[in-house]
ZAMARGU-4260 file (C-alpha; in steps of 0.2 Angstrom, whole numbers, plus 5000, padded with zeros to 4 digits):
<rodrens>
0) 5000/5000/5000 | 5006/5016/4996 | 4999/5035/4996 | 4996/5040/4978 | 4996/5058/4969
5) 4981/5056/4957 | 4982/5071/4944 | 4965/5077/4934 | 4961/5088/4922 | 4949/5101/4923
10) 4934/5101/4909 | 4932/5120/4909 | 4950/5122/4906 | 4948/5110/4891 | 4936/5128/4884
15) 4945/5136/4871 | 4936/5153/4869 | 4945/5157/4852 | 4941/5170/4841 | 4940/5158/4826
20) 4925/5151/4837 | 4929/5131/4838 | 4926/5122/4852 | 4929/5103/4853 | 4916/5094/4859
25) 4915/5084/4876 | 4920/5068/4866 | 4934/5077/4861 | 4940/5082/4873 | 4938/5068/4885
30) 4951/5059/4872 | 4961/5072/4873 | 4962/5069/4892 | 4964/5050/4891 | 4975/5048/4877
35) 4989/5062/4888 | 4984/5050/4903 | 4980/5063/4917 | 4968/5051/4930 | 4952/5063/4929
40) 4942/5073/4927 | 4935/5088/4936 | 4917/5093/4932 | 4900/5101/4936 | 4888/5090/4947
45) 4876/5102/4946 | 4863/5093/4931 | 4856/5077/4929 | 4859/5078/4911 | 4874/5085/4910
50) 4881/5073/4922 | 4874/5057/4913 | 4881/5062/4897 | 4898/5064/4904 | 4898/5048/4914
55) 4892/5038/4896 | 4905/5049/4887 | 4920/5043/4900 | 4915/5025/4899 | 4928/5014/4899
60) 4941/5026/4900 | 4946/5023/4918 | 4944/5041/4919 | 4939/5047/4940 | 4930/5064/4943
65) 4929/5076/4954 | 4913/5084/4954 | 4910/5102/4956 | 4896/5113/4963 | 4888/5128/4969
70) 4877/5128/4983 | 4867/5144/4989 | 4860/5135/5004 | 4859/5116/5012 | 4846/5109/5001
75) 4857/5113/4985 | 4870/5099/4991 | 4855/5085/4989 | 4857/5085/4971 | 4875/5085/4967
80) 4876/5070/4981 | 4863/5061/4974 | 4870/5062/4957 | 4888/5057/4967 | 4879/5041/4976
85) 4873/5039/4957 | 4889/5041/4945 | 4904/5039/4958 | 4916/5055/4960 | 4932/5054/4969
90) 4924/5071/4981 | 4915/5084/4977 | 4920/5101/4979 | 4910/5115/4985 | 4910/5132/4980
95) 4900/5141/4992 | 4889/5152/4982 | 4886/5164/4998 | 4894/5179/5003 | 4888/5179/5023
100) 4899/5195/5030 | 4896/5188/5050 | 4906/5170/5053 | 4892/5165/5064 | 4879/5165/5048
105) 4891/5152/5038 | 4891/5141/5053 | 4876/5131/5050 | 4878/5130/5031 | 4893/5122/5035
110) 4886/5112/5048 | 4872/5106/5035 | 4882/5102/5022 | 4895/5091/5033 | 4879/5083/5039
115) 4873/5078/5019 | 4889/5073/5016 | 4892/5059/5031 | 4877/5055/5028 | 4880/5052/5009
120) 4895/5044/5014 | 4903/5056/5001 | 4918/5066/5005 | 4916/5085/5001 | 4928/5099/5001
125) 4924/5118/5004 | 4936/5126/4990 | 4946/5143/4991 | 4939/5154/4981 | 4935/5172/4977
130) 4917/5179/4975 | 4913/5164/4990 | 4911/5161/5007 | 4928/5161/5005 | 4933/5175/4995
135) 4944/5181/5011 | 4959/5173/5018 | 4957/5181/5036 | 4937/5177/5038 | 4942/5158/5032
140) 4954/5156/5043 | 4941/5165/5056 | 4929/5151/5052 | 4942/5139/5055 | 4943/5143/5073
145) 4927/5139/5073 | 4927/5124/5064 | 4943/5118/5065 | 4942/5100/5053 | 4932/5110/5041
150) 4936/5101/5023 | 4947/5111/5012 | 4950/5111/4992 | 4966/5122/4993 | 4965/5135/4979
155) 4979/5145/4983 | 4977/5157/4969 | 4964/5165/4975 | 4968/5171/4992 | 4987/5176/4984
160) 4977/5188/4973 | 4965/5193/4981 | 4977/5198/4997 | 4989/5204/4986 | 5005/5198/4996
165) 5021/5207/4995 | 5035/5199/4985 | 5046/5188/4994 | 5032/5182/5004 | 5034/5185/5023
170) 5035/5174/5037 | 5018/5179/5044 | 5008/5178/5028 | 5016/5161/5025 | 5011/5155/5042
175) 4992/5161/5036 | 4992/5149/5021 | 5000/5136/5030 | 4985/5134/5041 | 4973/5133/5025
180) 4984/5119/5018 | 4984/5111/5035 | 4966/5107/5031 | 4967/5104/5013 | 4962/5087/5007
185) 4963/5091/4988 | 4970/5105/4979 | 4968/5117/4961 | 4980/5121/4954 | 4986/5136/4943
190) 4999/5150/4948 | 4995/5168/4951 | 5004/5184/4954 | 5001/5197/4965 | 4992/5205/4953
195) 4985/5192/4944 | 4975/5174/4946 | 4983/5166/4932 | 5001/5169/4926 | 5009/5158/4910
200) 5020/5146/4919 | 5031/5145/4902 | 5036/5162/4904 | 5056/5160/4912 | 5051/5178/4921
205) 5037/5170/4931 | 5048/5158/4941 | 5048/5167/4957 | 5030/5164/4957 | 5031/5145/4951
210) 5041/5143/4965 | 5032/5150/4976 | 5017/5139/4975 | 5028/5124/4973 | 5034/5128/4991
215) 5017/5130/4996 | 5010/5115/4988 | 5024/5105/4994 | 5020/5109/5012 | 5003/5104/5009
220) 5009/5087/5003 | 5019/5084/5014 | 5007/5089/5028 | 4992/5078/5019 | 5005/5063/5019
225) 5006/5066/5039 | 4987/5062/5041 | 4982/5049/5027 | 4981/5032/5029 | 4993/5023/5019
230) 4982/5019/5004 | 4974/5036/5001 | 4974/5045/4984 | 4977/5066/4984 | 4968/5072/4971
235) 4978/5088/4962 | 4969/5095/4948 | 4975/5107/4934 | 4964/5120/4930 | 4972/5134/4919
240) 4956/5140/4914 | 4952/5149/4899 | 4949/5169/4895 | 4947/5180/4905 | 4958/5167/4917
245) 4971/5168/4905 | 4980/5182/4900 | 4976/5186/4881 | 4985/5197/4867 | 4980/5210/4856
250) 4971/5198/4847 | 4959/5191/4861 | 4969/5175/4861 | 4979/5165/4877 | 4997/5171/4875
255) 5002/5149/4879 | 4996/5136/4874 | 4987/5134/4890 | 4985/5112/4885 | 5005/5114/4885
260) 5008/5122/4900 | 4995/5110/4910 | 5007/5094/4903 | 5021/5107/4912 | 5008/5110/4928
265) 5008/5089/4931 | 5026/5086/4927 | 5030/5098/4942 | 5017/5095/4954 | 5022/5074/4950
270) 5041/5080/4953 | 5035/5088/4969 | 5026/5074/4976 | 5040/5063/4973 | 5050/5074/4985
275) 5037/5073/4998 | 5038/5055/5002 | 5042/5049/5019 | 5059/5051/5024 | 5067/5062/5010
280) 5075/5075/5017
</rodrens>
Protein backbone atom coordinates (compact mmCIF):
# COMPACT_ATOMS: atom_id res chain seq x y z
CA UNK A 1 0.00 0.00 0.00
CA UNK A 2 1.13 3.28 -0.85
CA UNK A 3 -0.29 7.00 -0.87
CA UNK A 4 -0.87 8.00 -4.48
CA UNK A 5 -0.86 11.68 -6.15
CA UNK A 6 -3.79 11.23 -8.66
CA UNK A 7 -3.61 14.12 -11.17
CA UNK A 8 -7.07 15.46 -13.13
CA UNK A 9 -7.78 17.59 -15.61
CA UNK A 10 -10.26 20.27 -15.39
CA UNK A 11 -13.26 20.13 -18.16
CA UNK A 12 -13.52 24.10 -18.21
CA UNK A 13 -9.98 24.35 -18.82
CA UNK A 14 -10.49 22.07 -21.85
CA UNK A 15 -12.75 25.56 -23.24
CA UNK A 16 -11.04 27.25 -25.90
CA UNK A 17 -12.81 30.64 -26.12
CA UNK A 18 -10.90 31.38 -29.61
CA UNK A 19 -11.75 33.91 -31.77
CA UNK A 20 -12.07 31.52 -34.76
CA UNK A 21 -15.01 30.11 -32.55
CA UNK A 22 -14.15 26.28 -32.45
CA UNK A 23 -14.88 24.35 -29.58
CA UNK A 24 -14.26 20.51 -29.41
CA UNK A 25 -16.85 18.71 -28.12
CA UNK A 26 -16.96 16.87 -24.74
CA UNK A 27 -15.90 13.61 -26.72
CA UNK A 28 -13.22 15.34 -27.89
CA UNK A 29 -11.98 16.45 -25.39
CA UNK A 30 -12.41 13.52 -23.05
CA UNK A 31 -9.85 11.71 -25.63
CA UNK A 32 -7.84 14.42 -25.35
CA UNK A 33 -7.51 13.79 -21.53
CA UNK A 34 -7.30 10.00 -21.77
CA UNK A 35 -4.93 9.69 -24.67
CA UNK A 36 -2.26 12.31 -22.43
CA UNK A 37 -3.10 10.02 -19.47
CA UNK A 38 -4.02 12.56 -16.64
CA UNK A 39 -6.34 10.17 -14.00
CA UNK A 40 -9.51 12.53 -14.28
CA UNK A 41 -11.51 14.67 -14.50
CA UNK A 42 -12.92 17.58 -12.77
CA UNK A 43 -16.60 18.64 -13.53
CA UNK A 44 -20.09 20.23 -12.76
CA UNK A 45 -22.38 17.98 -10.68
CA UNK A 46 -24.87 20.42 -10.85
CA UNK A 47 -27.50 18.68 -13.85
CA UNK A 48 -28.82 15.50 -14.15
CA UNK A 49 -28.16 15.59 -17.82
CA UNK A 50 -25.20 17.00 -17.97
CA UNK A 51 -23.83 14.54 -15.68
CA UNK A 52 -25.20 11.35 -17.44
CA UNK A 53 -23.71 12.45 -20.57
CA UNK A 54 -20.35 12.88 -19.15
CA UNK A 55 -20.43 9.64 -17.16
CA UNK A 56 -21.55 7.51 -20.78
CA UNK A 57 -18.95 9.88 -22.58
CA UNK A 58 -16.04 8.56 -19.92
CA UNK A 59 -17.00 4.98 -20.14
CA UNK A 60 -14.38 2.79 -20.26
CA UNK A 61 -11.80 5.21 -20.04
CA UNK A 62 -10.80 4.66 -16.39
CA UNK A 63 -11.20 8.21 -16.22
CA UNK A 64 -12.10 9.43 -12.07
CA UNK A 65 -14.09 12.85 -11.40
CA UNK A 66 -14.17 15.26 -9.27
CA UNK A 67 -17.39 16.83 -9.26
CA UNK A 68 -18.09 20.44 -8.73
CA UNK A 69 -20.88 22.51 -7.38
CA UNK A 70 -22.36 25.56 -6.22
CA UNK A 71 -24.66 25.56 -3.39
CA UNK A 72 -26.60 28.81 -2.29
CA UNK A 73 -28.03 26.92 0.83
CA UNK A 74 -28.27 23.16 2.31
CA UNK A 75 -30.77 21.82 0.28
CA UNK A 76 -28.67 22.54 -2.93
CA UNK A 77 -25.99 19.74 -1.80
CA UNK A 78 -28.91 17.02 -2.19
CA UNK A 79 -28.69 16.99 -5.79
CA UNK A 80 -24.96 17.00 -6.54
CA UNK A 81 -24.83 13.94 -3.80
CA UNK A 82 -27.38 12.28 -5.26
CA UNK A 83 -25.93 12.45 -8.54
CA UNK A 84 -22.38 11.37 -6.69
CA UNK A 85 -24.29 8.25 -4.78
CA UNK A 86 -25.46 7.79 -8.62
CA UNK A 87 -22.21 8.23 -10.97
CA UNK A 88 -19.28 7.82 -8.47
CA UNK A 89 -16.88 10.97 -7.95
CA UNK A 90 -13.51 10.87 -6.21
CA UNK A 91 -15.29 14.28 -3.78
CA UNK A 92 -17.06 16.82 -4.54
CA UNK A 93 -15.93 20.13 -4.23
CA UNK A 94 -18.09 22.99 -2.97
CA UNK A 95 -17.94 26.46 -4.00
CA UNK A 96 -20.06 28.18 -1.54
CA UNK A 97 -22.14 30.34 -3.53
CA UNK A 98 -22.78 32.71 -0.33
CA UNK A 99 -21.22 35.76 0.57
CA UNK A 100 -22.45 35.73 4.53
CA UNK A 101 -20.17 38.98 6.08
CA UNK A 102 -20.81 37.67 9.90
CA UNK A 103 -18.84 33.95 10.64
CA UNK A 104 -21.51 33.00 12.76
CA UNK A 105 -24.17 32.97 9.55
CA UNK A 106 -21.70 30.47 7.69
CA UNK A 107 -21.76 28.11 10.60
CA UNK A 108 -24.90 26.26 9.94
CA UNK A 109 -24.49 25.97 6.19
CA UNK A 110 -21.40 24.50 6.98
CA UNK A 111 -22.81 22.45 9.53
CA UNK A 112 -25.50 21.24 7.03
CA UNK A 113 -23.53 20.32 4.35
CA UNK A 114 -20.91 18.22 6.58
CA UNK A 115 -24.23 16.51 7.72
CA UNK A 116 -25.42 15.62 3.89
CA UNK A 117 -22.27 14.64 3.16
CA UNK A 118 -21.51 11.86 6.25
CA UNK A 119 -24.63 10.98 5.60
CA UNK A 120 -23.95 10.34 1.89
CA UNK A 121 -21.00 8.73 2.89
CA UNK A 122 -19.41 11.25 0.14
CA UNK A 123 -16.37 13.16 1.05
CA UNK A 124 -16.86 16.97 0.22
CA UNK A 125 -14.45 19.77 0.22
CA UNK A 126 -15.19 23.58 0.77
CA UNK A 127 -12.82 25.23 -1.97
CA UNK A 128 -10.74 28.61 -1.76
CA UNK A 129 -12.20 30.75 -3.72
CA UNK A 130 -12.99 34.38 -4.69
CA UNK A 131 -16.51 35.78 -4.91
CA UNK A 132 -17.43 32.85 -2.03
CA UNK A 133 -17.76 32.20 1.41
CA UNK A 134 -14.34 32.11 0.94
CA UNK A 135 -13.33 35.00 -0.93
CA UNK A 136 -11.14 36.13 2.15
CA UNK A 137 -8.17 34.69 3.54
CA UNK A 138 -8.63 36.28 7.19
CA UNK A 139 -12.66 35.36 7.52
CA UNK A 140 -11.59 31.68 6.38
CA UNK A 141 -9.13 31.17 8.64
CA UNK A 142 -11.75 32.92 11.17
CA UNK A 143 -14.12 30.21 10.37
CA UNK A 144 -11.52 27.72 11.03
CA UNK A 145 -11.43 28.69 14.53
CA UNK A 146 -14.68 27.79 14.65
CA UNK A 147 -14.58 24.71 12.79
CA UNK A 148 -11.32 23.67 13.09
CA UNK A 149 -11.54 19.96 10.69
CA UNK A 150 -13.53 21.92 8.25
CA UNK A 151 -12.71 20.16 4.52
CA UNK A 152 -10.51 22.29 2.48
CA UNK A 153 -10.05 22.22 -1.66
CA UNK A 154 -6.80 24.37 -1.47
CA UNK A 155 -6.98 26.92 -4.10
CA UNK A 156 -4.26 28.92 -3.33
CA UNK A 157 -4.67 31.42 -6.28
CA UNK A 158 -7.23 33.05 -5.08
CA UNK A 159 -6.30 34.14 -1.68
CA UNK A 160 -2.58 35.15 -3.26
CA UNK A 161 -4.64 37.60 -5.49
CA UNK A 162 -7.01 38.63 -3.85
CA UNK A 163 -4.68 39.60 -0.59
CA UNK A 164 -2.12 40.79 -2.73
CA UNK A 165 1.06 39.66 -0.75
CA UNK A 166 4.24 41.50 -0.92
CA UNK A 167 7.00 39.78 -3.02
CA UNK A 168 9.20 37.69 -1.27
CA UNK A 169 6.48 36.33 0.73
CA UNK A 170 6.84 37.07 4.58
CA UNK A 171 7.04 34.79 7.35
CA UNK A 172 3.67 35.81 8.76
CA UNK A 173 1.61 35.58 5.68
CA UNK A 174 3.11 32.15 4.97
CA UNK A 175 2.20 30.94 8.43
CA UNK A 176 -1.69 32.24 7.26
CA UNK A 177 -1.53 29.89 4.12
CA UNK A 178 0.06 27.11 6.09
CA UNK A 179 -3.08 26.74 8.20
CA UNK A 180 -5.36 26.51 5.09
CA UNK A 181 -3.28 23.83 3.55
CA UNK A 182 -3.20 22.15 6.99
CA UNK A 183 -6.84 21.47 6.17
CA UNK A 184 -6.69 20.73 2.56
CA UNK A 185 -7.63 17.47 1.45
CA UNK A 186 -7.32 18.20 -2.34
CA UNK A 187 -6.03 21.04 -4.29
CA UNK A 188 -6.46 23.34 -7.86
CA UNK A 189 -3.92 24.13 -9.20
CA UNK A 190 -2.80 27.11 -11.32
CA UNK A 191 -0.12 29.94 -10.48
CA UNK A 192 -1.01 33.67 -9.71
CA UNK A 193 0.85 36.72 -9.30
CA UNK A 194 0.18 39.36 -6.95
CA UNK A 195 -1.69 41.05 -9.48
CA UNK A 196 -3.07 38.47 -11.26
CA UNK A 197 -4.95 34.85 -10.84
CA UNK A 198 -3.42 33.23 -13.51
CA UNK A 199 0.16 33.90 -14.88
CA UNK A 200 1.72 31.70 -17.98
CA UNK A 201 4.00 29.13 -16.29
CA UNK A 202 6.23 28.99 -19.52
CA UNK A 203 7.29 32.38 -19.10
CA UNK A 204 11.19 32.02 -17.54
CA UNK A 205 10.14 35.54 -15.74
CA UNK A 206 7.31 33.96 -13.84
CA UNK A 207 9.58 31.56 -11.77
CA UNK A 208 9.50 33.32 -8.65
CA UNK A 209 5.90 32.73 -8.54
CA UNK A 210 6.21 29.10 -9.82
CA UNK A 211 8.29 28.63 -6.91
CA UNK A 212 6.44 29.91 -4.73
CA UNK A 213 3.47 27.82 -5.04
CA UNK A 214 5.66 24.71 -5.31
CA UNK A 215 6.76 25.70 -1.84
CA UNK A 216 3.32 25.96 -0.73
CA UNK A 217 2.00 23.02 -2.35
CA UNK A 218 4.89 20.97 -1.27
CA UNK A 219 3.99 21.89 2.38
CA UNK A 220 0.55 20.81 1.73
CA UNK A 221 1.79 17.45 0.58
CA UNK A 222 3.72 16.81 2.76
CA UNK A 223 1.36 17.78 5.61
CA UNK A 224 -1.59 15.67 3.70
CA UNK A 225 1.05 12.50 3.74
CA UNK A 226 1.15 13.26 7.79
CA UNK A 227 -2.51 12.37 8.19
CA UNK A 228 -3.69 9.82 5.45
CA UNK A 229 -3.81 6.48 5.85
CA UNK A 230 -1.32 4.57 3.75
CA UNK A 231 -3.60 3.70 0.79
CA UNK A 232 -5.15 7.14 0.18
CA UNK A 233 -5.15 9.04 -3.14
CA UNK A 234 -4.52 13.14 -3.28
CA UNK A 235 -6.32 14.39 -5.89
CA UNK A 236 -4.39 17.62 -7.67
CA UNK A 237 -6.24 18.98 -10.34
CA UNK A 238 -4.96 21.50 -13.20
CA UNK A 239 -7.14 24.00 -14.07
CA UNK A 240 -5.68 26.79 -16.11
CA UNK A 241 -8.83 28.10 -17.17
CA UNK A 242 -9.60 29.89 -20.21
CA UNK A 243 -10.23 33.82 -21.00
CA UNK A 244 -10.60 35.93 -18.92
CA UNK A 245 -8.39 33.36 -16.61
CA UNK A 246 -5.88 33.62 -19.06
CA UNK A 247 -3.96 36.32 -19.98
CA UNK A 248 -4.78 37.23 -23.87
CA UNK A 249 -2.90 39.43 -26.58
CA UNK A 250 -3.97 41.99 -28.78
CA UNK A 251 -5.79 39.60 -30.51
CA UNK A 252 -8.12 38.28 -27.82
CA UNK A 253 -6.24 35.02 -27.80
CA UNK A 254 -4.22 33.05 -24.57
CA UNK A 255 -0.61 34.21 -24.99
CA UNK A 256 0.39 29.88 -24.29
CA UNK A 257 -0.81 27.11 -25.12
CA UNK A 258 -2.61 26.75 -21.99
CA UNK A 259 -2.92 22.31 -22.99
CA UNK A 260 0.93 22.87 -22.98
CA UNK A 261 1.66 24.39 -19.93
CA UNK A 262 -0.95 21.97 -17.95
CA UNK A 263 1.41 18.79 -19.46
CA UNK A 264 4.23 21.36 -17.64
CA UNK A 265 1.60 21.91 -14.32
CA UNK A 266 1.56 17.90 -13.72
CA UNK A 267 5.20 17.25 -14.57
CA UNK A 268 5.99 19.69 -11.70
CA UNK A 269 3.40 18.99 -9.19
CA UNK A 270 4.45 14.75 -10.09
CA UNK A 271 8.11 15.91 -9.45
CA UNK A 272 7.03 17.63 -6.23
CA UNK A 273 5.16 14.83 -4.89
CA UNK A 274 8.02 12.69 -5.32
CA UNK A 275 9.92 14.76 -2.95
CA UNK A 276 7.41 14.52 -0.43
CA UNK A 277 7.57 11.03 0.36
CA UNK A 278 8.34 9.82 3.85
CA UNK A 279 11.77 10.10 4.89
CA UNK A 280 13.37 12.32 2.08
CA UNK A 281 15.02 14.92 3.49
Amino acid sequence: MMQTLLVYQSLWAMERRHTDGYERSLAENIEMIDEASFDGVSAHYTNRHDVVCLNETLRGTGLKIEGVCFPRSIEDLRLPLELAAEFPVSHINLQPDIRPRRVEDCLPLLDGWMRLADDAGIPVFIETHRDRMTTDLFFTLDLLEHRPDLPLLADLSHFLVAREFAFPVDDENHVLIQRILRNAHAFHGRVASREQVQIEISFPHHRPWIDLFLEWWGYGFRNWRSRAGEDEELVFTCELGPKPYSITGTDGNDTTDRWAEAFLLRQMVRGLWDTTAPGRP
